[in-house]
C-alpha positions in Angstrom: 6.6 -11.6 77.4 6.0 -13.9 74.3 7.2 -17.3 75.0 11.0 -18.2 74.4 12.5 -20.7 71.2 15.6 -21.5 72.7 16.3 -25.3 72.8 16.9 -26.3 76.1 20.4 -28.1 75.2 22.8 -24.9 73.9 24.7 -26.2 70.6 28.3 -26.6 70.9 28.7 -24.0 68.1 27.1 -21.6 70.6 28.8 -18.1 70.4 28.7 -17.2 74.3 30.1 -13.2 74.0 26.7 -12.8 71.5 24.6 -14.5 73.6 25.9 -12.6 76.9 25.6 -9.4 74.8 22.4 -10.0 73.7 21.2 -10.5 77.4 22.8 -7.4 78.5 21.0 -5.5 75.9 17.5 -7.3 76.8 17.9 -6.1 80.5 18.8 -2.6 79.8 15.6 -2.8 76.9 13.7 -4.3 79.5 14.6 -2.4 82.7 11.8 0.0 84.7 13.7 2.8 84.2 16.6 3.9 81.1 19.7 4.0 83.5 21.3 0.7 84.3 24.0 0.8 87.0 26.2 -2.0 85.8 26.2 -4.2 89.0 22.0 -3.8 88.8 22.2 -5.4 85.1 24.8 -8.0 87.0 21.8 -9.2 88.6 19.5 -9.1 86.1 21.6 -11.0 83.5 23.2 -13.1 86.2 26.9 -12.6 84.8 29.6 -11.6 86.1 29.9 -8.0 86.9 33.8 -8.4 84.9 31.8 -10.0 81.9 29.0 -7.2 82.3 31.8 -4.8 82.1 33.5 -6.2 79.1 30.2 -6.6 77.3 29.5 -2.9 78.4 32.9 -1.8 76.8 31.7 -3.5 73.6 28.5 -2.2 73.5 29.6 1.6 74.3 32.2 0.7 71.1 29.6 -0.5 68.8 27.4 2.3 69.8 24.4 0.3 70.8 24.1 2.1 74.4 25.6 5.1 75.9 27.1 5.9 79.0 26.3 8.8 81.4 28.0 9.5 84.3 27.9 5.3 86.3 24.7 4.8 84.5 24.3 3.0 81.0 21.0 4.0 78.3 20.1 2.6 75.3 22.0 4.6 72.5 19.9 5.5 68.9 21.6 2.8 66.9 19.9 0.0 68.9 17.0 0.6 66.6 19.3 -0.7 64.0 18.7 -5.0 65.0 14.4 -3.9 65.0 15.2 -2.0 61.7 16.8 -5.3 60.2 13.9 -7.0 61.1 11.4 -4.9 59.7 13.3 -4.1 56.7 13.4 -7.8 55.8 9.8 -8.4 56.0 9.1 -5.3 53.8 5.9 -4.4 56.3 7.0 -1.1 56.8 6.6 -0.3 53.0 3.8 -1.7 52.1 1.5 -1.4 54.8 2.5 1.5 56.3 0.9 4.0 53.9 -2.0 2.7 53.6 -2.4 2.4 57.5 -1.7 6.0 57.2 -4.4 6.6 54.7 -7.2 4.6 56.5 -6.4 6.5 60.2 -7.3 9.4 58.1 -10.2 8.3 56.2 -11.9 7.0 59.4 -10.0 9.9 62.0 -9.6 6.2 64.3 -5.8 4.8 65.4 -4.9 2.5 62.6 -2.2 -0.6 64.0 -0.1 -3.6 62.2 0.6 -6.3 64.6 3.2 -9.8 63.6 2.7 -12.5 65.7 5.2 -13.5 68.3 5.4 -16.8 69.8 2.0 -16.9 72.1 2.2 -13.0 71.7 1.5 -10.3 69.3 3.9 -7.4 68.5 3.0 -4.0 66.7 5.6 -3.1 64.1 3.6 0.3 63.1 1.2 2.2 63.7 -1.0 5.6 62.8 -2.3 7.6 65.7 -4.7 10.3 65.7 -4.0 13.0 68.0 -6.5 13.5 71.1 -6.1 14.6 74.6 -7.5 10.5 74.9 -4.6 9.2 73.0 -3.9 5.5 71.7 -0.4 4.5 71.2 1.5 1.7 71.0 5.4 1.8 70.5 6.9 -0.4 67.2 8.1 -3.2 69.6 5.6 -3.4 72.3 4.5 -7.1 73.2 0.9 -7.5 74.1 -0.5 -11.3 74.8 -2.6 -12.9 72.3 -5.6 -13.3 74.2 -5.7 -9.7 75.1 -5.9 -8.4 71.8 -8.1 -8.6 68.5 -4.9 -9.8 66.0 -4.2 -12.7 68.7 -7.4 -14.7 67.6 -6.6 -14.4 64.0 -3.2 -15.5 64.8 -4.5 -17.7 67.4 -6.8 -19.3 64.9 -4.1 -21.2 63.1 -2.1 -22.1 66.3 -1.0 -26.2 66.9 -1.6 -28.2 70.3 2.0 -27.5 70.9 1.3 -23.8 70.7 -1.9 -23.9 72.5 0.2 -26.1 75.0 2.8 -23.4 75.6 0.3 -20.6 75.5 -1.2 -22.7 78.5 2.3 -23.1 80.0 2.6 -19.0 79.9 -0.2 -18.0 81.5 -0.5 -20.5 83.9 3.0 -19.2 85.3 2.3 -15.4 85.0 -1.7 -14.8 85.1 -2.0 -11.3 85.3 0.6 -10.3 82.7 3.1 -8.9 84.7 5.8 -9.7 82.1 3.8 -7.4 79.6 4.9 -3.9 80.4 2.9 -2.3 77.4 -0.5 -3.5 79.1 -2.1 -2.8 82.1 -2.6 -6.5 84.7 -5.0 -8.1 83.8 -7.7 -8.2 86.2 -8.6 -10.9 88.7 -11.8 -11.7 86.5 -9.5 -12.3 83.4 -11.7 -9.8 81.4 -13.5 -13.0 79.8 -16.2 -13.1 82.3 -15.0 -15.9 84.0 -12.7 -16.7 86.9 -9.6 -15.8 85.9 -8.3 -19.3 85.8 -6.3 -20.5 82.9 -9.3 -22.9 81.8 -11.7 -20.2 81.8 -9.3 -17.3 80.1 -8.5 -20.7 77.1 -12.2 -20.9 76.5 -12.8 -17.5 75.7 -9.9 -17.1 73.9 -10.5 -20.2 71.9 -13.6 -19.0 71.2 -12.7 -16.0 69.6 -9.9 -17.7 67.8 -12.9 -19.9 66.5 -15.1 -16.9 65.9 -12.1 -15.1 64.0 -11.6 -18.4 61.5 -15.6 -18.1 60.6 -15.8 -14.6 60.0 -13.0 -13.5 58.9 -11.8 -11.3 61.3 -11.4 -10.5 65.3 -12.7 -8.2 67.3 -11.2 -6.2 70.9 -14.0 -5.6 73.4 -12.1 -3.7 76.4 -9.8 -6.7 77.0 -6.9 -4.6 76.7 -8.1 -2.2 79.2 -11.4 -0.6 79.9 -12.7 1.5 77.1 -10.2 0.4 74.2 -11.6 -1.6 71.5 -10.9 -2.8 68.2 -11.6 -4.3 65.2 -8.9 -6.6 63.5 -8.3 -7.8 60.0 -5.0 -10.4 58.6 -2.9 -9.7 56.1 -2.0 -12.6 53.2 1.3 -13.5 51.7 1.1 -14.2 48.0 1.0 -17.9 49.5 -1.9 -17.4 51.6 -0.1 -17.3 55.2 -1.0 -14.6 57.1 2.1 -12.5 58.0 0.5 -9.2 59.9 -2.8 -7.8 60.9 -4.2 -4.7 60.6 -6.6 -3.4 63.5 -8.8 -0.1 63.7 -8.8 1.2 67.3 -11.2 3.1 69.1 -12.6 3.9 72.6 -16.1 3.2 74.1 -16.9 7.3 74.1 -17.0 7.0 70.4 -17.9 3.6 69.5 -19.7 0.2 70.6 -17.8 -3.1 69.4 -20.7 -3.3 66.9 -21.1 0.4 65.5 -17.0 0.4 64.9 -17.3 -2.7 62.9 -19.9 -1.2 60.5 -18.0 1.8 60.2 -14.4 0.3 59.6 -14.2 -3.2 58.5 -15.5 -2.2 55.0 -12.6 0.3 54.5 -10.7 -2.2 56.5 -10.8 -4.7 53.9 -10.4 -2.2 51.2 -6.8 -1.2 52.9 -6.2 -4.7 53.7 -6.0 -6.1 49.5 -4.2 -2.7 48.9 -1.4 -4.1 51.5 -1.6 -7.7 50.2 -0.9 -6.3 46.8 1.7 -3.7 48.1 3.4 -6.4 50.5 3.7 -8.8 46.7 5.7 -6.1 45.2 7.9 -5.2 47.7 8.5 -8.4 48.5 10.3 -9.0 45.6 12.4 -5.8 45.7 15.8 -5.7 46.0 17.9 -4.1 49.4 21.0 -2.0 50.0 24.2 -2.6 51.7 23.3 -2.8 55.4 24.1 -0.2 57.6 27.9 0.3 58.3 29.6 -0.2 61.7 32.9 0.4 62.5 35.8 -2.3 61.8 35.7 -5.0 64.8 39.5 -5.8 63.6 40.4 -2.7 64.0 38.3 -2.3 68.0 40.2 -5.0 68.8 43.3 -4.3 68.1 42.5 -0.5 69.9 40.7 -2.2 73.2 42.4 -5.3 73.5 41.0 -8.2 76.0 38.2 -5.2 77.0 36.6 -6.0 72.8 34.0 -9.0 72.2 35.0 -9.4 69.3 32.6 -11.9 68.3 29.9 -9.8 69.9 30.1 -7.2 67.6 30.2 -9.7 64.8 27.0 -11.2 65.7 25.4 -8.2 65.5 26.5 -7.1 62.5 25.0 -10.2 61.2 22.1 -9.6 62.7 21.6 -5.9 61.1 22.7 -7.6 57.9 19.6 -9.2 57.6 18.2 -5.5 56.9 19.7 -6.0 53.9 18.0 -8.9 52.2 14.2 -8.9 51.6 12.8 -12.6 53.0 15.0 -15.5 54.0 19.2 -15.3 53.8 21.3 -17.8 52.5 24.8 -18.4 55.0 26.7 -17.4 52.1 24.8 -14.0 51.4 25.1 -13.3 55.1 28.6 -13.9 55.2 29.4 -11.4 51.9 27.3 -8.8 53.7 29.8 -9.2 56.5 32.5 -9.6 55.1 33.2 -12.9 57.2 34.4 -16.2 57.2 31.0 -18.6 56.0 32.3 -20.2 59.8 31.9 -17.5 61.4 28.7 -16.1 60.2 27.4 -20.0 60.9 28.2 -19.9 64.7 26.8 -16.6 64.7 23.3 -18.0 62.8 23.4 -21.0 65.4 23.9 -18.9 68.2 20.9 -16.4 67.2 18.9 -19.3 66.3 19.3 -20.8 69.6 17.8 -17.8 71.7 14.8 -17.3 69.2 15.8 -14.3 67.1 16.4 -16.3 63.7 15.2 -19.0 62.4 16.6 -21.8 59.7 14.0 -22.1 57.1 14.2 -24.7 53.7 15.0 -21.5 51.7 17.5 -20.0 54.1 17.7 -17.6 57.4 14.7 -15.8 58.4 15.2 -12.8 61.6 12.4 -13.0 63.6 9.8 -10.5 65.4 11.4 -10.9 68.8 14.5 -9.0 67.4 12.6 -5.7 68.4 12.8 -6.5 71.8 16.5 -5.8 72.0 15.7 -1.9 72.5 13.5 -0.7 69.6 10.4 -0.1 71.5 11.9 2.7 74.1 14.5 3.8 71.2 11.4 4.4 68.7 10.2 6.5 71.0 13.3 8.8 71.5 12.5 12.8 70.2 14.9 14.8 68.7 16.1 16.7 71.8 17.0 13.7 73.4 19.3 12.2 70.3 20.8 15.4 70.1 22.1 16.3 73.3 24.5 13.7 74.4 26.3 15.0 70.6 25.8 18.6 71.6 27.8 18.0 75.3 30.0 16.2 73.8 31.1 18.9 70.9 30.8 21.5 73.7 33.5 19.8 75.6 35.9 19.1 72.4 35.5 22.9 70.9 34.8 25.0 74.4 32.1 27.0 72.8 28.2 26.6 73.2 26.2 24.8 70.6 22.9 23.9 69.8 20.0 22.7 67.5 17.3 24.7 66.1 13.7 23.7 63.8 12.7 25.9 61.5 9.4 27.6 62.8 7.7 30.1 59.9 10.0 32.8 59.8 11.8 31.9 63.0 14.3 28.9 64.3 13.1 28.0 67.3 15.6 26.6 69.6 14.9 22.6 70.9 18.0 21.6 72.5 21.1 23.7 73.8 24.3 22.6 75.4 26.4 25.8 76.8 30.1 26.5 77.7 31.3 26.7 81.1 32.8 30.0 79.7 32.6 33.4 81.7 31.6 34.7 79.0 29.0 32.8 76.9 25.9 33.0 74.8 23.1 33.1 76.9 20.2 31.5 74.8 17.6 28.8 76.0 15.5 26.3 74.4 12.4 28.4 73.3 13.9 30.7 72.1 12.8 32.0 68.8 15.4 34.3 66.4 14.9 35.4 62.6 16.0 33.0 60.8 17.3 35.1 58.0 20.0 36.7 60.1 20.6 33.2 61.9 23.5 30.4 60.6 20.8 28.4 61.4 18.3 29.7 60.2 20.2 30.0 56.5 21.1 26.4 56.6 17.4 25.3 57.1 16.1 28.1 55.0 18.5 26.7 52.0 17.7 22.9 52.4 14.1 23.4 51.3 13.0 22.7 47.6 13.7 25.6 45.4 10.1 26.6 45.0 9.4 26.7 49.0 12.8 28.6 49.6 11.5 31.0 47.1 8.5 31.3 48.6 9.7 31.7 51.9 12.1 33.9 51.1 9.1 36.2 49.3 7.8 36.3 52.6 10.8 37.7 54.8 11.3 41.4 55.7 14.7 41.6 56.5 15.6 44.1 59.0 19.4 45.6 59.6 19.9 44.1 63.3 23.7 45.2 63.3 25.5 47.1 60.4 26.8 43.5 59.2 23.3 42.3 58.6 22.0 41.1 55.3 18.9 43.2 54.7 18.0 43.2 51.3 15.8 40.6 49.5 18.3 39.9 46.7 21.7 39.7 49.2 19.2 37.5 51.3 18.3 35.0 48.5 21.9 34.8 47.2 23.5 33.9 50.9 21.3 31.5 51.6 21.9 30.1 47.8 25.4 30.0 49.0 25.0 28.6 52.5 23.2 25.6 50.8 25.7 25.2 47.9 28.9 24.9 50.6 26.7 22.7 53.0 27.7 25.0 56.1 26.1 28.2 57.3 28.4 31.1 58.4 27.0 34.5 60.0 29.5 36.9 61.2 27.8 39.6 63.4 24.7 39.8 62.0 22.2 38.8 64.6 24.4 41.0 67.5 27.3 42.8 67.6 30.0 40.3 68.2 28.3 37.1 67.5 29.5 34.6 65.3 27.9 31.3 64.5 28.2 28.6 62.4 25.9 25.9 61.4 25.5 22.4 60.0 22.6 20.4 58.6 21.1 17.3 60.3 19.3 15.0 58.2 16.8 12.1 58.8 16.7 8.8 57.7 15.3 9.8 53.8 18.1 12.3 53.6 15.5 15.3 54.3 17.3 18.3 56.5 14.9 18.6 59.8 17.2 20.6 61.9 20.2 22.4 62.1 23.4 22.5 65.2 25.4 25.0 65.4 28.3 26.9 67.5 28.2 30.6 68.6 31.0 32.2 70.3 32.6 35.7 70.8 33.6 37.2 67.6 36.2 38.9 69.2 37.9 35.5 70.8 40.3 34.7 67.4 40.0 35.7 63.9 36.6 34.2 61.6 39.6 31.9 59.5 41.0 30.5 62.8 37.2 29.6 63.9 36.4 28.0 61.0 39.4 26.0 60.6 39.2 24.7 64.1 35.4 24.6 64.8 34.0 23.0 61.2 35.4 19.8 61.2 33.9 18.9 65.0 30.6 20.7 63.9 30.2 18.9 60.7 31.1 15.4 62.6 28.4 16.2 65.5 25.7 16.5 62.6 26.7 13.7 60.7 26.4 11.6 64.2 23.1 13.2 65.2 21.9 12.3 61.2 22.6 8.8 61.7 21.4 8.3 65.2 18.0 10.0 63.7 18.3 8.1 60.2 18.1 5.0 62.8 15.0 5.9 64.8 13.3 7.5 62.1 13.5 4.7 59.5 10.4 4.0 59.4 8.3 6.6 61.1 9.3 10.7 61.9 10.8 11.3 65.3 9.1 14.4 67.4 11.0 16.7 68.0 10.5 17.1 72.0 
């Protein structure tokens, strides 16, 4: 991976609990697999399996991974420390549209990379959809010389980075610490021998190449096949903070018929970004996002709390907050710590390479999405939800699950049932109407009032049971009413002796995208007595699902499976 910042004397200020935790989260980011047993990440951090445990208890606390069964996984709200970093530079909002809008006008993969050390990390990106897909995950690390934004970085490097881009590659020469790319090949893809010295002349050359004309291109050195064309993206002061590559494959495109056909639209995109990234650059953030009370963890978990874990992190995401570099004392407000505190925190981050101290202040630095955000980014729907859905299914007893709208339908994407003898038997797949559904009512009343109505235009509803709502005007007005209370109730509608109730689950622009619910056996206890006791765990389950989603889908939509 991109080479490390950490001075090689650790500063007396150091904050070991955040630096332990930090490592711990690295290895289970960084693993082969998404379970970690915690005696395997005892050897891959080198700590002491009672430290890995106490960092694990933290970690569970905070929310940052999960546990299932032995094993632990990265939870959704790792993508929170990547979201700080990206919602400091502002990249996301100003050149994420218009990445958008040039995929489209060209039907080609559209990708912004930041440069990382003597690497180059991709903090968005706009595929198209083929059977021959090209994807890379926000987060992924490729090396510089392997990729057309590395020469336009490259291109501005100092001997000491050239120096430690040497160092790198002389150490690992096929890559093997770049899990996003495939080894490189014995050749070195540069037509020479693979040796450091001939891989450093080619790449200098292109870095050289890059300065003259203005931008870089990929000929297959990623892999065979893949190539691309890359342009940089200017601050107001000139620097170049991102770059902006059009990706294709050889079956569509030579190296020289893709640059005709994208670097003038390329550059067109490219000064709409410079002039979007100005703007937004000078907007002002939000509070950043809320954890829960480390005085109050510690007082509940005792010795088993890092305290001053979780308070580097929440340093860390507070950085989401502020648009460019942070002053101590802003970070410390954010916080709601002690100006020492946030310091050691700032030292201690500084010394392992994810912040740096800057004349104007703090800056959070690319290598921030390495703690997670790649493989968290790439979580779907079904997979946020159903650690929620188990869990509600063993607080209320009763089966649950979520449901998409799907034309007229909900089709069901994730399902978690009772170990009841009698249950609901319904499986993922499954499609129902979703005017006679709770779901169905809740996702029917979230959209904007002139799609409802239109959707609602559309329905025939049919008298499944003699409960059923089945006229247009009953139809319009319970779904009116499902919205305005936020809940959806349907007593026997769908099936004699089926009740379910429904909640909302939101993204991270506040837009309803699904909807969890809990059916059961009318007959079991009276509608009040099920509401009263199942609402308050349902509507907690959604508003935990929401902000797992509102994490991974801050800056791009999630899939549902």
């Amino acid at each position: 991976m991109a080479q490390r910042t950490e001075s090689d004397e650790p500063p007396e200020e150091l904050v070991g609990p955040l630096g332990r935790g930090l490592a711990m989260l690295r290895a289970v980011a960084a693993g082969p697999g998404n379970r970690h047993r915690p005696g395997d990440l005892a050897r891959a951090t080198g700590l002491a399996r009672s430290t890995v445990d106490r960092v694990a208890t933290t970690l569970l606390r905070l929310g940052y991974v999960r546990a299932e069964e032995r094993d632990l996984l990265l939870a959704p709200r790792a993508a929170e420390l990547g979201n700080a970093y990206l919602s400091s530079t502002g990249l996301p909002e100003a050149v994420g549209p218009h990445a958008v809008a040039l995929a489209d006008a060209l039907d080609e993969s559209v990708s912004v990379a930041v440069p990382d050390g003597d690497g180059v990390r991709f903090v968005a990106q706009a595929a198209r959809r083929r059977a021959m897909a090209i994807s890379f995950r926000a987060g992924d690390v490729l090396p510089a010389e392997r990729c057309a934004p590395g020469a336009l970085f490259a291109a501005d490097w100092s001997d000491a980075e050239w120096e430690a881009w040497r160092v790198r590659h002389a150490e690992d020469p096929l890559d093997s610490a770049f899990p996003a790319v495939p080894p490189r090949t014995p050749s070195g893809g540069e037509g020479g021998d693979g040796s450091t010295d001939a891989v450093e002349a080619g790449f200098r050359a292109r870095a050289d190449r890059s300065r003259t004309d203005g931008w870089a291109a990929d000929d297959q050195l990623i892999e065979a096949g893949l190539i691309a064309v890359a342009l940089p993206v200017h601050d107001k002061a000139g620097a170049v903070v991102c770059a902006v590559s059009v990706v294709s494959h050889t079956s569509r495109h030579d190296i020289d018929s893709l640059a005709a056909v994208a670097l003038p639209p390329l550059r067109a995109a490219v000064a709409a970004m410079e002039g979007a990234l100005a703007a937004v650059s000078s907007a002002e953030r939000g509070e950043p996002p809320a954890g829960p009370g480390t005085a109050a963890l510690k007082e509940e978990l005792g010795a088993g709390f890092l305290q001053s874990l979780a308070r580097g992190l929440d340093v860390l995401c507070a950085f989401g907050a502020v648009r460019g570099p942070a002053r101590l004392s802003e970070l410390a407000r954010l916080t709601d710590l002690p100006r020492a505190t946030a310091r050691r925190a700032l030292i201690t981050l500084c010394h392992l390479g994810y912040v740096r101290e800057d004349e104007d202040g703090f800056r959070v630095l690319p290598r921030v999405l390495e703690l997670g955000h790649a493989r968290v980014s790439g979580f779907t729907l079904v997979e946020i939800a159903t650690p929620h859905l188990a869990e509600l299914v063993v607080r209320v007893h009763e089966s649950a699950s979520v449901a998409v709208l799907d034309g007229e339908d909900i089709r069901y994407v994730a399902r978690v049932a009772s170990s009841r003898i009698m249950h609901i038997d319904i499986r993922v797949g499954t499609r129902l109407p979703a005017y006679a559904t709770s779901m169905g009512r809740v996702l029917l009343g979230a959209l904007p009032e002139e799609e409802r109505a239109a959707a609602l235009a559309g329905l025939r509803p049919e008298a499944l049971t003699p409960r059923t709502v089945a006229t247009p005007e009953a139809l319009a007005e319970a779904v009116a009413e499902t919205a305005r209370r936020g809940y959806g109730w349907v007593e026997q509608e769908l099936e004699e002796g089926l009740r379910s109730l429904a909640a909302p689950v939101t993204d991270g622009r506040g837009r309803v995208v699904a909807a969890v619910n809990v059916a059961l056996h009318a007959g079991r206890c009276p509608a009040e007595e099920s509401l009263a006791e199942l609402l308050p765990h349902l509507l907690g389950t959604a508003a935990a699902i929401s902000a797992d989603l509102a994490a991974v889908s801050r800056w791009s939509p999630v899939r549902v499976s």
